[in-house]
N, C-alpha and C positions, 0 to 999 in steps of 0.2 A: 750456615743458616743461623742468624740470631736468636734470641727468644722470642721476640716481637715476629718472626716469623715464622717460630714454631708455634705459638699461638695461632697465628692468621691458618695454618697449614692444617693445626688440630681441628679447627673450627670448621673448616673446609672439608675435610675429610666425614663427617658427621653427618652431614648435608647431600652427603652422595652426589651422582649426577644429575645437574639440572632438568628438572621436569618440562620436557616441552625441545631442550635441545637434540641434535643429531646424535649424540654419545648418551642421553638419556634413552632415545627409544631402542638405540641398536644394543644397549645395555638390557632392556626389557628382554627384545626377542630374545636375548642369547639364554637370558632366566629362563623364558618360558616358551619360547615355541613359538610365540601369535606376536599379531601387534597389537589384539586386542585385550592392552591391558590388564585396563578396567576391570570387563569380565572374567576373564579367564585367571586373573591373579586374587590370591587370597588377601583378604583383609590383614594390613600390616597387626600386629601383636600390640596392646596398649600398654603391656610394661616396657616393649622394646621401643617401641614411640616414646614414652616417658622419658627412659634413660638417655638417649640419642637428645632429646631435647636438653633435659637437664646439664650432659655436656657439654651444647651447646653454649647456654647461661652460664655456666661456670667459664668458659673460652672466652666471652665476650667481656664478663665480669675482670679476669687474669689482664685480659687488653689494656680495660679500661682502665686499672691499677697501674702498667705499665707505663702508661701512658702519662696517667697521673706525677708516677714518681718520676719519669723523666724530666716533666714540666718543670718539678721541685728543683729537680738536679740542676736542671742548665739556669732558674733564673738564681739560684745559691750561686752557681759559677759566677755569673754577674756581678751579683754583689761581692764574693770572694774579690774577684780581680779590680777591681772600683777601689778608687782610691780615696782616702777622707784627709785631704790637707788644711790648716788652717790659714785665715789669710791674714793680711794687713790690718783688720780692723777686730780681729779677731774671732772673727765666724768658721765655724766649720762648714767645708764646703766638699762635698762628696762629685769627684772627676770621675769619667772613662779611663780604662789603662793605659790609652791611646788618646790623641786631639788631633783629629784633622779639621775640624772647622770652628774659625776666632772670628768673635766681632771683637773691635774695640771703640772705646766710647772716650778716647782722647790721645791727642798726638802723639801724648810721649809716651804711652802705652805700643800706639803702632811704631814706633822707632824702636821700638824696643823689641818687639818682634820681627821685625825687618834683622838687626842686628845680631839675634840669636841663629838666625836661620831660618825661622820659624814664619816667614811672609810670603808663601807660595800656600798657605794653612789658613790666610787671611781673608774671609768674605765678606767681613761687612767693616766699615769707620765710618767716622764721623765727616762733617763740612770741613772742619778745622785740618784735619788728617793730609795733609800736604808733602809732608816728606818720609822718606825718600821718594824717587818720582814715582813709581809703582802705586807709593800709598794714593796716588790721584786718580787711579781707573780702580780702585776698588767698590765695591756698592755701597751708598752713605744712606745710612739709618737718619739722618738729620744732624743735630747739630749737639756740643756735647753736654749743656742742660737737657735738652726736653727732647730726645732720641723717639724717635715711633717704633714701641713696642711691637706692634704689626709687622712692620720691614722686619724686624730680626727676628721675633717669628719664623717670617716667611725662610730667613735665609741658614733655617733649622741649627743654629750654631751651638757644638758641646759645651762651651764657655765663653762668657762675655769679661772683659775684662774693663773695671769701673777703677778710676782714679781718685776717687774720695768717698767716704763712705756720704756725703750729702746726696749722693747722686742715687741711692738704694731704693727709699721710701716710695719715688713714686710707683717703679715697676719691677724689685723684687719678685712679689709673689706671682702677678704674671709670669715670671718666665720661668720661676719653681716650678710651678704649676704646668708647664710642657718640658721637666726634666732639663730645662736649662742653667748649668751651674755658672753661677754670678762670681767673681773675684774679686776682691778691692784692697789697691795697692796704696797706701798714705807715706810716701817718704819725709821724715822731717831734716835729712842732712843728707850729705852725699854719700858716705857709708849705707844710708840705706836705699839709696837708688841702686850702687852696687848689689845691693842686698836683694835687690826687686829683681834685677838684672838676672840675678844666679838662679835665683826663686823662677821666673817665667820661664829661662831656659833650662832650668830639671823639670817643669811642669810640660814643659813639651818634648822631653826626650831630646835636650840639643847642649847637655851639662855640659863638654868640651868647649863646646864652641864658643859658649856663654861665659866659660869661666877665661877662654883665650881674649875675648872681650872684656872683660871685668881687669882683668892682670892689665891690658895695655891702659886702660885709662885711671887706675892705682898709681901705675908707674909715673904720669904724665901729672896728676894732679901734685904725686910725691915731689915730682920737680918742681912746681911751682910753691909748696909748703918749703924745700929747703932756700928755696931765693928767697923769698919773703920774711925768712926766721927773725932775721936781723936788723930788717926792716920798720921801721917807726909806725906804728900803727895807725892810720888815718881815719877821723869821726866821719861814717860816711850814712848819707842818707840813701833812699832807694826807692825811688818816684814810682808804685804801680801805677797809678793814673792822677791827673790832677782833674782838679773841679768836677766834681769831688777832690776830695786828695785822701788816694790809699797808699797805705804803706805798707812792711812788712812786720812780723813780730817776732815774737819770741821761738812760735812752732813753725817758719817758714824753712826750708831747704836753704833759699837763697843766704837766710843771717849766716850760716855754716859757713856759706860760698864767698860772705866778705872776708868773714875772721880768715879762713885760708888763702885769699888775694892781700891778705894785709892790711886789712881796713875793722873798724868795731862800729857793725851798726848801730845809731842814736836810738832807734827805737829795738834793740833786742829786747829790753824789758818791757816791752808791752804787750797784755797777752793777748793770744792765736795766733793764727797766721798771717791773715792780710785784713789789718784791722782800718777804718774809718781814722785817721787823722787830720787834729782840726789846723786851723792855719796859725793861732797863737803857739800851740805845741811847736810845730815845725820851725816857725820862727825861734822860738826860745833855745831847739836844737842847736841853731849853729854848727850846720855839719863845714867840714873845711872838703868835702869831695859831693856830688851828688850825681848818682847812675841813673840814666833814662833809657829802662829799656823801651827801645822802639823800633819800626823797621822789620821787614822781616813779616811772615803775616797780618800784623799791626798796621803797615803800612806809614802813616805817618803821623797815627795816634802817637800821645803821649810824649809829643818830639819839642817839648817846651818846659821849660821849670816854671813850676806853680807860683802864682805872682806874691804868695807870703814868704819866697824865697828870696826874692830877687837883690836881696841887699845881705844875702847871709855870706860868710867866707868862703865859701865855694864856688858862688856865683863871681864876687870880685876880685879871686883871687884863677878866674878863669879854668877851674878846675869843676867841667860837667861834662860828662863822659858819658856818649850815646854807644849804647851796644844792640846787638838783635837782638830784638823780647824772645827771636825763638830758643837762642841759645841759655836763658837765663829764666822763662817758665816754664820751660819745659822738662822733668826732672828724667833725663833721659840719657842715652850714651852723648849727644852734644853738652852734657852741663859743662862738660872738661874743657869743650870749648871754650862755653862764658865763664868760666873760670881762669884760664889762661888771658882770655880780654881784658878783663877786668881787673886782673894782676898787672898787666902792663898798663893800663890806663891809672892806676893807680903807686905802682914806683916804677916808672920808665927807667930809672936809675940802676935801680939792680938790673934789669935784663938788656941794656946795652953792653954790660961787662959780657951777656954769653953768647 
């Protein structure tokens, strides 16, 4: 017997046999002779009433302390075992010791969770969310701007996982606010997609798995940095979209992803990521290569060089290189892919020798 029900047992005990039950009255006669009680029994003693009561109070009081301090106990356990990791953008973000349920709020988020192990944990992504095939019968919260709060609500998830910290402002505190911890990953080079990679897979208890995936695509990009060592450097530009015409900057993943294909983007020195450039710039670049990601989700967006290109050494020297947008915005286990592309698109020479 516990305390908690040596309590319950004292308290009971005090109280005697219920008045009015079968074991109350057959309890009377056996006191007294009659069933009659009422009459025939003497008025109970008012300091023994007292005391029997006051025991009472003090059993109920003992409970309710018990009861109390366990309360304390198990939610301290809670927070005991709760984890406080910090993320990509630098927030402190307080986990479960355990995640069984992930939304994510961009593709290369759920590739990345597919890849760890961790996509059978998966309830909610985005429209965008496409690969692997699985990611297509997941539930989509909408789309990876302007996600409906409600939907992930609904789909009570321990952690959401956001790809840029822009994405925070609008529904942060909503989902604070029903104990939902928010994560957000910003890689600016491939090292630290690797680094996202290791990171999501210790955050869901899948480090082997995560770190056997990290090792093969290290070794695979290693190959493509010693073929290209020796390689002449080509000025390369990198169409996000035209008309507008965006490009990439200085804080993009992808600039990393040329310098290791053997190319030095024209716009590395411009700052952010995917900055507005005009058409006089890009003219004055003169790049001698220019990558169009397109295809591939995009479809057949983006699948044309912008018309202030049209007369730069890249264009006449027939050197524009379409690759999937997926493999190359996406900063996930396929970059190694668009890195491997783009390596051969850019010195075919070196990798016919292997």
């Amino acid at each position: 017997m516990n305390f908690r029900q040596q309590i319950w047992s004292a308290a009971a005990s005090n109280r005697g046999p219920r008045r009015g039950s079968r074991a109350g009255v057959v309890e009377a006669r056996r006191r007294f002779g009659s069933s009659d009680y009422a009459r025939k029994s003497k008025a109970p003693s008012p300091l023994r009433s007292a005391g029997a009561l006051q025991i009472f109070l003090l059993a109920l009081v003992a409970l309710s302390l018990v009861t109390s301090c366990s309360r304390i106990q198990n939610n301290n356990a809670n927070v005991d075992h709760a984890r406080a990791v910090t993320d990509e953008a630098g927030r402190r973000v307080v986990l479960p010791p355990k995640i069984d349920r992930i939304v994510s709020l961009a593709p290369n988020l759920t590739e990345i969770v597919y890849a760890v192990g961790a996509g059978d944990r998966l309830v909610g992504d985005t429209t965008f969310c496409d690969y692997p095939e699985p990611a297509k019968n997941v539930a989509k919260v909408g789309d990876t701007m302007t996600p409906s709060v409600e939907r992930i609500i609904a789909l009570k998830p321990q952690i959401v996982l956001v790809s840029t910290a822009s994405q925070l402002e609008a529904f942060t505190n909503q989902l604070s606010a029903q104990q939902i911890a928010v994560y957000v990953t910003n890689p600016q080079s491939l090292d630290d997609v690797f680094r996202s990679i290791q990171t999501l897979g210790d955050l869901f208890d899948e480090h082997d798995r995560a770190a056997g995936v990290v090792s093969g695509l290290r070794t695979r990009a290693n190959t493509v940095d010693a073929a290209t060592k020796t390689a002449k450097p080509l000025r390369v530009f990198y169409q996000v979209a035209g008309e507008p015409l965006y490009t990439i900057g200085r804080d993009a993943f992808t600039t990393d992803l040329i310098r290791r294909a053997g190319g030095i983007s024209v716009t590395a020195d411009v700052p952010g990521a995917f900055p507005r450039f005009s058409d006089e710039a890009a003219l004055a670049a003169k790049p001698e290569a220019i990558i169009l990601p397109t295809g591939g989700s995009m479809g057949e967006a983006n699948s044309a060089v912008v018309s202030a290109l049209k007369n730069s050494p890249a264009v006449l020297n027939g050197r524009v290189y379409k690759i999937n947008g997926d493999l190359l915005s996406r900063p996930g286990p396929r970059l190694v892919d668009g890195l491997e592309e783009m390596a051969r698109a850019l010195h075919p020479e070196v990798f016919k020798q292997r």
